[in-house]
SEPA-796309 format. One line per 8 residues: number of its first residue (from 0); for each residue x, y, z of C-alpha. Coordinates in Angstrom, 3 decimals. Example, Ala and Ser with C-alpha at 12.3 -4.5 7.8 and 13.67 -1.06 7.14 Angstrom:
0	12.300 -4.500 7.800; 13.670 -1.060 7.140
***
This chain:
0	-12.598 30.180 21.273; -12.362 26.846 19.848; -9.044 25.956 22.494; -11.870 26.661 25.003; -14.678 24.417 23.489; -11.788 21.691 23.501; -11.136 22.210 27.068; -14.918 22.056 28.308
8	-14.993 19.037 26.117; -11.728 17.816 27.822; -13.870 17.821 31.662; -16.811 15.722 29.800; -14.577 12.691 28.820; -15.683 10.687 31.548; -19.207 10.781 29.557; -17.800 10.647 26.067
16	-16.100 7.006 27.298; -19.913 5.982 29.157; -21.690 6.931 25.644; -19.177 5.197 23.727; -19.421 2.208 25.598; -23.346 2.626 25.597; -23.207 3.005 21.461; -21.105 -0.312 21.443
24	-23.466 -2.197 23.752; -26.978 -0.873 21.933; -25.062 -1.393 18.009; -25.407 -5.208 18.823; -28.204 -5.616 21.380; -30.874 -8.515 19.876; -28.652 -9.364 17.153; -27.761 -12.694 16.147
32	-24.539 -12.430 15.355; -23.390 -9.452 17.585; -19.550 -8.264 17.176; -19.199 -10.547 14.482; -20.900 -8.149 12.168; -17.535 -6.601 12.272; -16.178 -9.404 9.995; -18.906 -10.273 8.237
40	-19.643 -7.108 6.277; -15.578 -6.508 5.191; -15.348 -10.435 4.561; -18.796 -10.350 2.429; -17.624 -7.241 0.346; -13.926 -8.895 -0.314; -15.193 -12.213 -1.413; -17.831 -10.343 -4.011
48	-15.198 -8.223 -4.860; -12.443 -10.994 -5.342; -14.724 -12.856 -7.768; -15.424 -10.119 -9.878; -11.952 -9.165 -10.248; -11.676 -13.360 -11.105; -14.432 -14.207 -13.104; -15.582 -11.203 -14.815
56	-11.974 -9.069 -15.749; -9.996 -12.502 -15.615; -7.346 -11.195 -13.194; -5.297 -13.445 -11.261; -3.623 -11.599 -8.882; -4.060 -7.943 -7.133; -0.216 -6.088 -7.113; 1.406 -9.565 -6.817
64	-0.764 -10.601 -4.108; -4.244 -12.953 -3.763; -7.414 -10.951 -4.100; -8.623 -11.885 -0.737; -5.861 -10.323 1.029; -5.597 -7.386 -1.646; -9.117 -6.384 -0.999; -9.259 -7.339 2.303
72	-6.344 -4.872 3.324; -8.675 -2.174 1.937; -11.916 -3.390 3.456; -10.762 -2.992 6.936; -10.037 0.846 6.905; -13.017 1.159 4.668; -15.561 0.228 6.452; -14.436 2.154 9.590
80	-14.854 5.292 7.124; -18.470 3.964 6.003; -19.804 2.639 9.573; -18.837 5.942 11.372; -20.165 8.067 8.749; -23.706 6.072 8.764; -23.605 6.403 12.565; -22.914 10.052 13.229
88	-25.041 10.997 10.820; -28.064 10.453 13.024; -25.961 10.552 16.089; -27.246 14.240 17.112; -31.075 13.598 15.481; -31.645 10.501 17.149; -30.391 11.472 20.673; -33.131 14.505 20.537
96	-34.330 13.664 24.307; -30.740 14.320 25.577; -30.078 17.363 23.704; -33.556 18.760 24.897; -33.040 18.093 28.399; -29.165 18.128 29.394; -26.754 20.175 28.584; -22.787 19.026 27.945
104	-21.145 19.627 24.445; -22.736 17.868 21.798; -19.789 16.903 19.518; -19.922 13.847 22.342; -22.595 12.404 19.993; -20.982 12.152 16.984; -17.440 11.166 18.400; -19.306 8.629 20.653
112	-20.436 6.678 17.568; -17.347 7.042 15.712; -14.967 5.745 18.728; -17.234 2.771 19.158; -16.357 2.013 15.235; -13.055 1.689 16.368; -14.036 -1.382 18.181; -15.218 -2.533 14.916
120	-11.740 -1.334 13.136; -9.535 -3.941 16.194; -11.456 -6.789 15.370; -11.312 -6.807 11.647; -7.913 -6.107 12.191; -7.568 -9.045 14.358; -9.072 -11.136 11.517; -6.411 -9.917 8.715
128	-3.847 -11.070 11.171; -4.352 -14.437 10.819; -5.021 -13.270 7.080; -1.446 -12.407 7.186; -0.358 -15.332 8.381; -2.314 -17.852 6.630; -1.003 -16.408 3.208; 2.557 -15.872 4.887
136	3.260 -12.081 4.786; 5.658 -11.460 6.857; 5.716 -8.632 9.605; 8.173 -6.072 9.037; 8.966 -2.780 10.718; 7.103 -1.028 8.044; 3.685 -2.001 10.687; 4.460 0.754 12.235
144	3.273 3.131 9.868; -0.525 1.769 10.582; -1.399 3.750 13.767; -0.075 6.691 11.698; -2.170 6.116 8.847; -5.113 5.266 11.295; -4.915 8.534 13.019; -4.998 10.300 9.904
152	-7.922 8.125 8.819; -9.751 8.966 12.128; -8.860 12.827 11.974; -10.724 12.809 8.576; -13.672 10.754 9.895; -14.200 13.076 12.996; -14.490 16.381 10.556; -16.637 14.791 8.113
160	-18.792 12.919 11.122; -19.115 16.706 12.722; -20.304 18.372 9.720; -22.342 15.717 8.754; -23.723 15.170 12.270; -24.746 18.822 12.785; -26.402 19.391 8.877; -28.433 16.389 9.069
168	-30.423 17.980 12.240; -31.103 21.173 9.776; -31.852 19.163 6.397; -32.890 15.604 7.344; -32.229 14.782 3.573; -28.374 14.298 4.905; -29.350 11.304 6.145; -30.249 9.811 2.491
176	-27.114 11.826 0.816; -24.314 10.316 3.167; -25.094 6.524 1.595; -25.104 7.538 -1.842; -21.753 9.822 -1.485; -19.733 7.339 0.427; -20.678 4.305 -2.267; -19.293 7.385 -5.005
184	-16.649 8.067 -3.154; -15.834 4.444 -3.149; -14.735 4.273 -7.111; -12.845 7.413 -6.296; -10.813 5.162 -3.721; -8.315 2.569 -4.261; -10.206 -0.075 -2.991; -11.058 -2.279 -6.244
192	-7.810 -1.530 -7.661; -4.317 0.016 -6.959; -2.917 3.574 -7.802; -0.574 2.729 -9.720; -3.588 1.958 -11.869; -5.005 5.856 -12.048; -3.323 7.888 -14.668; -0.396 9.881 -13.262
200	-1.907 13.046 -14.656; -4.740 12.551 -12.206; -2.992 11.355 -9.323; -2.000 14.910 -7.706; -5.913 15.457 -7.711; -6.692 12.284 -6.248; -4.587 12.176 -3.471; -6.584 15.065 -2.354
208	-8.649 12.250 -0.868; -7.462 11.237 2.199; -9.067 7.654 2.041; -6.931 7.290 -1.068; -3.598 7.905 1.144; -4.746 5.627 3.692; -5.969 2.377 1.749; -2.715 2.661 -0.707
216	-0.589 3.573 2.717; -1.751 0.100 4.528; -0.863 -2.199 1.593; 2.509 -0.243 1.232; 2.865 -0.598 4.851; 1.470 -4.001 5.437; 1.289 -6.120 2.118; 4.861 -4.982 0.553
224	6.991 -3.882 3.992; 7.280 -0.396 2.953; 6.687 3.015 3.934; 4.248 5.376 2.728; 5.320 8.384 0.837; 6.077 10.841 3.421; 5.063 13.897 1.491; 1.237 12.546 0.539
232	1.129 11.357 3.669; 1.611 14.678 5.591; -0.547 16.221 2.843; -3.305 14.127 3.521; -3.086 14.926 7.381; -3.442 18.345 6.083; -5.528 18.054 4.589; -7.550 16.159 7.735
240	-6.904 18.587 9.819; -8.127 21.278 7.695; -11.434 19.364 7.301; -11.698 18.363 11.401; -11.145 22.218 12.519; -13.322 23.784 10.097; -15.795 21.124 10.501; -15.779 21.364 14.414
248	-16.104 25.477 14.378; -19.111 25.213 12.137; -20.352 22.829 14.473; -20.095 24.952 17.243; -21.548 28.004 16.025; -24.454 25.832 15.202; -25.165 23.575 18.025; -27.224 26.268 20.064
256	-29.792 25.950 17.213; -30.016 21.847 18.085; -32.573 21.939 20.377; -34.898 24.393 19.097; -34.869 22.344 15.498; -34.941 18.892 16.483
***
């Protein structure tokens, strides 16, 4: 059944690549600063960040490195997670015309606005290149482990999106619960700090998160020029996957109820 729903979806990608490109054109319509919103909201949240960890718990560095780039490193995968989940949420909801009208399989909603985040993702990226540079970390092999730990991040973001995406048109209160859990799960992420900072007893537990793999996986990968560790990293893609296939049959056993709901 659900190798089936992935083929149908398979002969709409020529419409999953026009809504993407419509989400990423309508995200910055009338704005005043347009794609740059990309930059601004990780470089805002690092330079808060970096003077609390300076001026309030009087630390100097961040594992050996600057704050900026410490936090920084983090921000970038983090706000893909926080953007896509704040867009998919409504993605289904606030497309209720469509969904009335046309049929084609509605996961295209959700996975619309989450591939247009990626656009987001490349050019924040493109920033803490020149990051890189400025504070001279070099580029080592160990890069190479970042689509990796991307596609991991993105498997995980497509499950919770779906889920999300197809509750919220059932109890509109998703829409108010997704904020609040993402700026939990935050603290429950290595973003302010590092893992070697959570006690070891803990640290089976929360590598559970996926989020936590992937922030601590791109400063191992990109900060220190070193690889991941192989077994939480498969875990976490387990973990992902897990998430992404349950999430996407719940999704389709519910979708026929969209229309008559929203």
């Amino acid at each position: 059944m659900m190798w089936s729903d992935l083929k149908r979806l398979g002969q709409f990608k020529d419409l999953l690549i026009a809504m993407t490109l419509r989400d990423i054109q309508v995200r910055y319509k009338q704005t005043f600063l347009g794609a740059a919103w990309a930059v601004a909201q990780p470089l805002a949240f690092m330079l808060i960040l970096a003077g609390v960890k300076s001026l309030v718990f009087r630390e100097a560095v961040s594992e050996g490195m600057p704050h900026t780039i410490f936090l920084y490193c983090a921000m970038v995968p983090w706000m893909f997670f926080q953007t896509s989940l704040s867009f998919a949420t409504t993605s289904i909801s606030g497309n209720m015309n469509l969904v009335k009208k046309i049929y084609f399989p509605r996961e295209i909603f959700p996975a619309a606005s989450i591939l247009a985040c990626v656009v987001d993702f490349l050019i924040a990226s493109a920033i803490f290149v020149g990051m890189m540079a400025w504070y001279r970390i070099p580029f080592t092999a160990s890069l190479l482990w970042v689509p990796a730990l991307f596609l991991v991040e993105l498997i995980f973001v497509l499950g919770a999106g779906l889920f999300i995406a197809a509750s919220n048109v059932f109890y509109r209160d998703v829409k108010y619960l997704v904020p609040l859990s993402v700026q939990l799960l935050l603290f429950a992420s290595p973003v302010i700090y590092s893992v070697s900072q959570v006690p070891e007893n803990l640290r089976p537990w929360y590598q559970l998160n996926p989020m936590a793999m992937v922030i601590d996986g791109f400063r191992k990968a990109i900060l220190h020029g070193t690889a991941p560790d192989v077994g939480v990293l498969g875990g976490s893609l387990a973990v992902a996957l897990l998430l992404c296939v349950a999430a996407y049959r719940y999704f389709k056993q519910v979708e026929v109820k969209f229309a008559d709901l929203i």
